[in-house]
MMTF fields as JSON, N, C-alpha, C and O atoms, coordinates in Angstrom:
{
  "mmtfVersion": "1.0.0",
  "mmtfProducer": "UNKNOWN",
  "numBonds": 399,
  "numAtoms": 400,
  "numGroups": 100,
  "numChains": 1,
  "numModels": 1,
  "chainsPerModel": [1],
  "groupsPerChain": [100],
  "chainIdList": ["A"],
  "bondAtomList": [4, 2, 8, 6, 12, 10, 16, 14, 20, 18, 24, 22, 28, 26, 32, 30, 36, 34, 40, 38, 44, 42, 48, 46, 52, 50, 56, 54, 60, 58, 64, 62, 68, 66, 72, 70, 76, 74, 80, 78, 84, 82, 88, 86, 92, 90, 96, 94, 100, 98, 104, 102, 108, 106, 112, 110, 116, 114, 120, 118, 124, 122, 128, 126, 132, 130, 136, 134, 140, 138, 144, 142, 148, 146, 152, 150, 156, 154, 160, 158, 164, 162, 168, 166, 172, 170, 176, 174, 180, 178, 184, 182, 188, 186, 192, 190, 196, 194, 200, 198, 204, 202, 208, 206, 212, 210, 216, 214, 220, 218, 224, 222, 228, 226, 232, 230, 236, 234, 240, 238, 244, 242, 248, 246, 252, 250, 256, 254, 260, 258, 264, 262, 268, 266, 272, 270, 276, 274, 280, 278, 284, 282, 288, 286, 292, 290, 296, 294, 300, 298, 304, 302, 308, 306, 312, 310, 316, 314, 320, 318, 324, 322, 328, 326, 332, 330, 336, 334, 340, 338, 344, 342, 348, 346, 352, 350, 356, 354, 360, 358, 364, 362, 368, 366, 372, 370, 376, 374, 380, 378, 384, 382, 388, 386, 392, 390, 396, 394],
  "bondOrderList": [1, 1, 1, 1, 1, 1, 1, 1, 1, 1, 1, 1, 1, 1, 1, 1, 1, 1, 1, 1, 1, 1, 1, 1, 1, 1, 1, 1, 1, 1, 1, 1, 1, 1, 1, 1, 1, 1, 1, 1, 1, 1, 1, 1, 1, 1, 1, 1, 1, 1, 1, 1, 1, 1, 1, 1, 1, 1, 1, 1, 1, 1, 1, 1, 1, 1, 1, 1, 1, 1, 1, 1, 1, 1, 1, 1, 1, 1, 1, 1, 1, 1, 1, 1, 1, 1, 1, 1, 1, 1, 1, 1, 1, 1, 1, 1, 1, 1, 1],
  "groupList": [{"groupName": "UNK", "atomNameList": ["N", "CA", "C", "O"], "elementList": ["N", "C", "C", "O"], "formalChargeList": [0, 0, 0, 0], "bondAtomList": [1, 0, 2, 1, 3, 2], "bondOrderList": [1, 1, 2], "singleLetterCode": "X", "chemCompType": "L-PEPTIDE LINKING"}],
  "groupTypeList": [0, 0, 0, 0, 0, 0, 0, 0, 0, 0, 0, 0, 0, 0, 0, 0, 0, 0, 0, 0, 0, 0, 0, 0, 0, 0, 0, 0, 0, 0, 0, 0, 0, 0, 0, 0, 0, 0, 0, 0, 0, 0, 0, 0, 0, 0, 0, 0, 0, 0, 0, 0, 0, 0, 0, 0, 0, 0, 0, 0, 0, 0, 0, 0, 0, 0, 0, 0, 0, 0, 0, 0, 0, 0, 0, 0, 0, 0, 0, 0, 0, 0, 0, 0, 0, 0, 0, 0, 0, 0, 0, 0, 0, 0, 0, 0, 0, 0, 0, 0],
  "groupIdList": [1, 2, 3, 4, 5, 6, 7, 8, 9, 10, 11, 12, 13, 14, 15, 16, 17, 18, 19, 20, 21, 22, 23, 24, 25, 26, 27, 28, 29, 30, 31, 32, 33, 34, 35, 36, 37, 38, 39, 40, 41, 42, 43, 44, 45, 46, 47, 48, 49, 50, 51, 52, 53, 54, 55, 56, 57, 58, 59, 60, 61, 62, 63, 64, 65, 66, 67, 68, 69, 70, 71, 72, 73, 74, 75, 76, 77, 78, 79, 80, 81, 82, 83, 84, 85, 86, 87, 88, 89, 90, 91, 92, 93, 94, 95, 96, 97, 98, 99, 100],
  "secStructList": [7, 7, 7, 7, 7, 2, 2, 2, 2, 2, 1, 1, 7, 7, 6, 6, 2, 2, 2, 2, 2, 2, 2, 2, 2, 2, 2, 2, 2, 2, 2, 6, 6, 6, 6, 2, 2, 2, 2, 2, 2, 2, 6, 7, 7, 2, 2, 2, 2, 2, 2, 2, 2, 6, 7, 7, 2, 2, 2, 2, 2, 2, 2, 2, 2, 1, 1, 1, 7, 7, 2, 2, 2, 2, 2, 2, 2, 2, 2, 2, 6, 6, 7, 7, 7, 7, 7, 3, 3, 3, 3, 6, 6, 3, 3, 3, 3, 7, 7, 7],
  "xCoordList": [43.409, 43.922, 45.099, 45.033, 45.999, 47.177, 47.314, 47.038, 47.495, 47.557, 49.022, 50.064, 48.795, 49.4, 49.207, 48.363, 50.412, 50.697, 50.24, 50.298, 49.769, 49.363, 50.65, 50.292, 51.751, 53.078, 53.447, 53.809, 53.384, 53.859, 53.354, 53.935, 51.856, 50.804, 51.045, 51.106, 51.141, 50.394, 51.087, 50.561, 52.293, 53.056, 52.722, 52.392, 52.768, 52.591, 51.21, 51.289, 49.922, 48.97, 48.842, 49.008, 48.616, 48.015, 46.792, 45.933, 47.311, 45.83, 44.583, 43.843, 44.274, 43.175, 42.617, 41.561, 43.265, 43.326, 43.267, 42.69, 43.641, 43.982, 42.119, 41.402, 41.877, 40.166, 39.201, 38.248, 40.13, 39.107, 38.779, 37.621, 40.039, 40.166, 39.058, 38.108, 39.419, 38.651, 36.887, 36.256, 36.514, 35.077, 35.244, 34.067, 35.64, 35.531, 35.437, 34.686, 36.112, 35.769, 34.457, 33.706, 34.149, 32.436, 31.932, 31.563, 31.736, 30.789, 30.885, 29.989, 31.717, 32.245, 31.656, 30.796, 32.241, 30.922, 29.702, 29.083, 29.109, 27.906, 27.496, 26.565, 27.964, 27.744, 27.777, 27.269, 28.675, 28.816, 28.076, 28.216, 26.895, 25.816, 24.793, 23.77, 25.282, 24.197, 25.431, 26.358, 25.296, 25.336, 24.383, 24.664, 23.001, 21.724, 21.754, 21.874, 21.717, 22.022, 22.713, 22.159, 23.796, 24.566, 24.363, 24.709, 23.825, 23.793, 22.168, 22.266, 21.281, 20.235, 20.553, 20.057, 21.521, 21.692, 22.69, 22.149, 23.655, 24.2, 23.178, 23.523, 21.495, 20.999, 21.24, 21.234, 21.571, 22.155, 20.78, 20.174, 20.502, 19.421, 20.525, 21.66, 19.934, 20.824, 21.476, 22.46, 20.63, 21.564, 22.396, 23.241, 22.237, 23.802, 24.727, 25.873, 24.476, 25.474, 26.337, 27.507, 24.892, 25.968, 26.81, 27.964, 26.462, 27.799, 28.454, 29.443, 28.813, 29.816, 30.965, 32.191, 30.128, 31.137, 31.287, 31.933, 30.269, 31.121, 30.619, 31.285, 29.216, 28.786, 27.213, 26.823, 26.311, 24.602, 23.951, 24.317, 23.045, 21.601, 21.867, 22.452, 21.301, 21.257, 22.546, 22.538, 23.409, 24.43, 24.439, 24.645, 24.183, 24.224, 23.609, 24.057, 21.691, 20.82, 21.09, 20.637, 21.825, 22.88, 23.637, 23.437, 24.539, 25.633, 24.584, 24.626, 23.859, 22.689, 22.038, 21.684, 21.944, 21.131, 21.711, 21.233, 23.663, 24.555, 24.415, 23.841, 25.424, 25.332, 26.18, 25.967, 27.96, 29.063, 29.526, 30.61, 29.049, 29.571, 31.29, 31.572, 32.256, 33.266, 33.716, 33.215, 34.65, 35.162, 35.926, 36.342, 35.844, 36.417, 35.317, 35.407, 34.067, 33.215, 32.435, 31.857, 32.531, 32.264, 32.873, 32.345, 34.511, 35.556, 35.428, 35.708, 34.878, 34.647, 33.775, 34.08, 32.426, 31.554, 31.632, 31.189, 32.474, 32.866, 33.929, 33.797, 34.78, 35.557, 35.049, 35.447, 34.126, 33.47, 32.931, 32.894, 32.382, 31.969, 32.17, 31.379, 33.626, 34.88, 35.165, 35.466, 35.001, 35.335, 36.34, 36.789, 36.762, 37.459, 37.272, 37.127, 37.288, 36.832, 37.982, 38.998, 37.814, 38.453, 37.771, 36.553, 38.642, 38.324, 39.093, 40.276, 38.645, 39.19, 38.778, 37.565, 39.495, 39.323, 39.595, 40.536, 38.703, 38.558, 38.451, 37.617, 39.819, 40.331, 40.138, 40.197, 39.826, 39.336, 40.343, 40.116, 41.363, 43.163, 43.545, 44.711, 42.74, 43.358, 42.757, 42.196, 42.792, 41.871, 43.269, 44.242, 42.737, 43.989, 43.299, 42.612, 43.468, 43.011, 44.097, 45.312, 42.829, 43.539, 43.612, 42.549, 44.612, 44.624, 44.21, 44.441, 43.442, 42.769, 43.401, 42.751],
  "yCoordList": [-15.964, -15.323, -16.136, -17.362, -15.65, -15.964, -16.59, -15.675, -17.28, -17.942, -16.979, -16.934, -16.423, -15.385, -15.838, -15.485, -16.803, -16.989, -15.992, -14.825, -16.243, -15.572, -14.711, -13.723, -14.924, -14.949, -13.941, -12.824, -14.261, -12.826, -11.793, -10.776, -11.793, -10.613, -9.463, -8.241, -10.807, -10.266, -8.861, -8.122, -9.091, -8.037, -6.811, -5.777, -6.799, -5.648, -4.727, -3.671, -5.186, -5.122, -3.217, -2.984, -2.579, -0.741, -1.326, -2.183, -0.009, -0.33, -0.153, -0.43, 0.612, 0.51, -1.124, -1.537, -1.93, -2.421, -3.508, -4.475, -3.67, -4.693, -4.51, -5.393, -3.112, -3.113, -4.14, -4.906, -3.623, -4.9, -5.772, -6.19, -6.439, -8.153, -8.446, -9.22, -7.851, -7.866, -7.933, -8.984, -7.188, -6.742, -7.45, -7.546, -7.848, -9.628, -10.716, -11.626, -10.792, -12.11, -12.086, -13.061, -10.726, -10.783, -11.199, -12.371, -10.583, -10.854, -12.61, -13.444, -12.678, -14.429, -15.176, -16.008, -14.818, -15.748, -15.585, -16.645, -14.609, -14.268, -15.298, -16.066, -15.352, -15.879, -17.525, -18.342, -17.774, -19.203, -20.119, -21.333, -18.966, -19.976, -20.593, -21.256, -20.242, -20.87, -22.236, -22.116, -22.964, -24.74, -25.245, -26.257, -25.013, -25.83, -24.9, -25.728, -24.088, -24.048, -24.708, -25.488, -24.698, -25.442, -27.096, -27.778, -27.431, -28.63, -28.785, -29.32, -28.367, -28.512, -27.944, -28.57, -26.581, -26.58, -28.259, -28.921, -28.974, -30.389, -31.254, -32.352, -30.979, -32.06, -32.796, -33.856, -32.977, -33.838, -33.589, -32.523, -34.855, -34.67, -34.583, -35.051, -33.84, -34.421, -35.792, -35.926, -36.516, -38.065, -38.419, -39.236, -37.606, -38.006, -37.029, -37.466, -35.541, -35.046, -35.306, -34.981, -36.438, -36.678, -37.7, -37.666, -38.791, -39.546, -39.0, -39.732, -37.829, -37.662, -36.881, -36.916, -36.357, -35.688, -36.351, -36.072, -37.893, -38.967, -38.404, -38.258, -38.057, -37.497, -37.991, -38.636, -37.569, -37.798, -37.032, -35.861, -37.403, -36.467, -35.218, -34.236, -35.448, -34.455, -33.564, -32.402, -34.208, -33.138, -32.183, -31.014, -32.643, -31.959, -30.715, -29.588, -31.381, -30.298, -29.166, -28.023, -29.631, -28.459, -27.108, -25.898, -28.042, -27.264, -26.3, -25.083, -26.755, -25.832, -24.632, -23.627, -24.969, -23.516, -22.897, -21.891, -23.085, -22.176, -21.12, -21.237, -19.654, -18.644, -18.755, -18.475, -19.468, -19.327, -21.155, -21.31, -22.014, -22.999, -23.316, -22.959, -24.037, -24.554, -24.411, -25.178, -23.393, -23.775, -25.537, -26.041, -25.87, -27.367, -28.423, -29.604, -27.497, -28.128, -28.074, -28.958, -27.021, -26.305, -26.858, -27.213, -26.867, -27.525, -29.122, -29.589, -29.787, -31.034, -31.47, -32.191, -30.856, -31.031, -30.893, -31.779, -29.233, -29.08, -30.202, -30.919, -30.395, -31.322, -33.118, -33.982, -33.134, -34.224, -35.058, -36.185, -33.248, -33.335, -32.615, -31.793, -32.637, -32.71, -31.095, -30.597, -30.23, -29.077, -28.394, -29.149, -27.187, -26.303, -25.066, -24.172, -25.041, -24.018, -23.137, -23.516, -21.861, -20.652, -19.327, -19.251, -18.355, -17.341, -16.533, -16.855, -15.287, -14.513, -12.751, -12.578, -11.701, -10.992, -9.497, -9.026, -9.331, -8.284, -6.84, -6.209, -6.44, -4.44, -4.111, -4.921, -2.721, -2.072, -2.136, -1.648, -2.797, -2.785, -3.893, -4.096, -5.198, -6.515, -7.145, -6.537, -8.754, -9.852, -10.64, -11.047, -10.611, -11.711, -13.35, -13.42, -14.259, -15.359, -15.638, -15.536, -16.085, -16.593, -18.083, -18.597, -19.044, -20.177, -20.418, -19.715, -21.409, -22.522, -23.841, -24.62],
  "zCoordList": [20.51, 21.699, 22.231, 22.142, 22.69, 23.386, 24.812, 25.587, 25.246, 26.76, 27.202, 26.547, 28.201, 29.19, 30.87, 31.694, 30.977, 32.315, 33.234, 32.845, 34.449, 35.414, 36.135, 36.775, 36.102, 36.706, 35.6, 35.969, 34.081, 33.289, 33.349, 32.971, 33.958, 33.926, 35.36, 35.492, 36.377, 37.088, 38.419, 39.251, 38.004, 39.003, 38.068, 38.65, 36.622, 36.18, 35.979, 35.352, 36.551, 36.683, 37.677, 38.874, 36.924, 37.804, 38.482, 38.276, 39.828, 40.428, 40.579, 41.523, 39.005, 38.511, 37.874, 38.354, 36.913, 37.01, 37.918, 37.421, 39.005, 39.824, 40.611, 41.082, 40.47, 40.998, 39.897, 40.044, 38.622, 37.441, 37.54, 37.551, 37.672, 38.321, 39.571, 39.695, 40.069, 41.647, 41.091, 41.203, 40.743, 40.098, 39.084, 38.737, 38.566, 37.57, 38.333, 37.984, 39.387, 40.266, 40.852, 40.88, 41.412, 42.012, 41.129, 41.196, 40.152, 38.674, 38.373, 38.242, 38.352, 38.072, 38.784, 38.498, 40.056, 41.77, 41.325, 41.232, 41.004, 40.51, 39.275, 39.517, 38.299, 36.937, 37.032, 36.264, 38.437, 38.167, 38.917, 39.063, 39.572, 40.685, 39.254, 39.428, 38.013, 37.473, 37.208, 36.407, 37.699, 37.952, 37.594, 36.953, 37.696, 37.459, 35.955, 35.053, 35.619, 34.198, 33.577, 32.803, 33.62, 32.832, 32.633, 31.668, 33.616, 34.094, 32.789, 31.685, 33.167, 32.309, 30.469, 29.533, 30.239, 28.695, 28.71, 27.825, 29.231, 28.89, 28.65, 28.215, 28.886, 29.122, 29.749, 29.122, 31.081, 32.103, 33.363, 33.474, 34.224, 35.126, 36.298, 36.22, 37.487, 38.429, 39.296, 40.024, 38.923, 38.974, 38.497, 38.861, 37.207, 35.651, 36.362, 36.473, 36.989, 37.228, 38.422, 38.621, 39.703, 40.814, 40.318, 40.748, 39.351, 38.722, 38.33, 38.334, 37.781, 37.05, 38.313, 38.414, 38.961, 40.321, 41.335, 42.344, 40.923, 42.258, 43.512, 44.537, 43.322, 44.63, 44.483, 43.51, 45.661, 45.549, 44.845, 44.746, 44.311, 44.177, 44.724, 44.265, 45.851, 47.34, 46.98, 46.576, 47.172, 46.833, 46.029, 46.356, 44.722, 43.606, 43.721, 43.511, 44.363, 44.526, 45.857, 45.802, 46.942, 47.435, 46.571, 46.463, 46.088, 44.899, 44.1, 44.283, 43.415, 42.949, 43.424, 42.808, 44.753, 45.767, 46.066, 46.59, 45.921, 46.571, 45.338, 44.255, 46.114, 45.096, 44.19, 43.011, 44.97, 44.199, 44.373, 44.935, 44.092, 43.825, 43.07, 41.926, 43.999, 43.635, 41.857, 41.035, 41.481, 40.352, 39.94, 38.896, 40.923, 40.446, 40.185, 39.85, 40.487, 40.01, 38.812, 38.179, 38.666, 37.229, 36.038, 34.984, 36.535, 35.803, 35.254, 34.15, 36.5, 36.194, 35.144, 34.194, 35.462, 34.635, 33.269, 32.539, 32.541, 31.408, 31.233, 30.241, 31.926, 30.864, 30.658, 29.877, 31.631, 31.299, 30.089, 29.597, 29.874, 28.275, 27.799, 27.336, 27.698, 26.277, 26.098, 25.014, 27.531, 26.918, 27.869, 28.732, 27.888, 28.697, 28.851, 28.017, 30.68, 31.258, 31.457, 32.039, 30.935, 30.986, 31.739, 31.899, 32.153, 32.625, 32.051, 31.943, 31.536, 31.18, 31.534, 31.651, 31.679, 32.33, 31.067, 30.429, 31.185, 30.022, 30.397, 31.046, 29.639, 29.747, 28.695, 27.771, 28.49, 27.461, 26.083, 24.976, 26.473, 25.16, 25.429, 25.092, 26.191, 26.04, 26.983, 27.895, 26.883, 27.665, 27.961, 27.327, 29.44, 30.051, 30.472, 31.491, 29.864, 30.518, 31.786, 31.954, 32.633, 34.36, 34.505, 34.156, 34.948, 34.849, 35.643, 36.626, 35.757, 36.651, 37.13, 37.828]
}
């Protein structure tokens, strides 16, 4: 897949479309309260994960109970260990990744 600036996409976007996006981001808020998932498929306890975000316990287990927890936190964690977080937004004739 192709990396497609947000800036080349996004003025040309119909406003059918532009409802997609929108109803991809709910879905997304939605998808990304699993934090304590992810956090447990890394094998990571929450003490390993408040080191790695430079924050408490407590905290962590906050971040966890929320619905839509911080993409920069999400972010952190994946690249912690060694990966990259993408979003991508999928139309029935093409997938636009959104930069972060």
């Amino acid at each position: 897949m192709t990396d497609i600036k947000y800036s080349d996409w996004r003025p040309k976007l119909t406003p059918e479309e532009e409802r997609e996006v929108a109803e991809g981001v709910v879905a997304l808020k939605r998808q990304i309260s699993l934090l304590k998932a992810l956090r447990e498929q890394l094998g990571l306890s929450q003490l390993e994960l408040s080191e790695i975000l430079e924050t408490t316990q407590s905290n962590v287990s906050k971040m966890e109970a929320k619905a839509d927890p911080r993409l920069s936190v999400i972010r952190k964690l994946v690249e912690h260990q060694g990966g990259r977080l993408k979003i991508v937004a999928e139309f029935p004739d093409k997938e636009l990744e959104l930069p972060l």
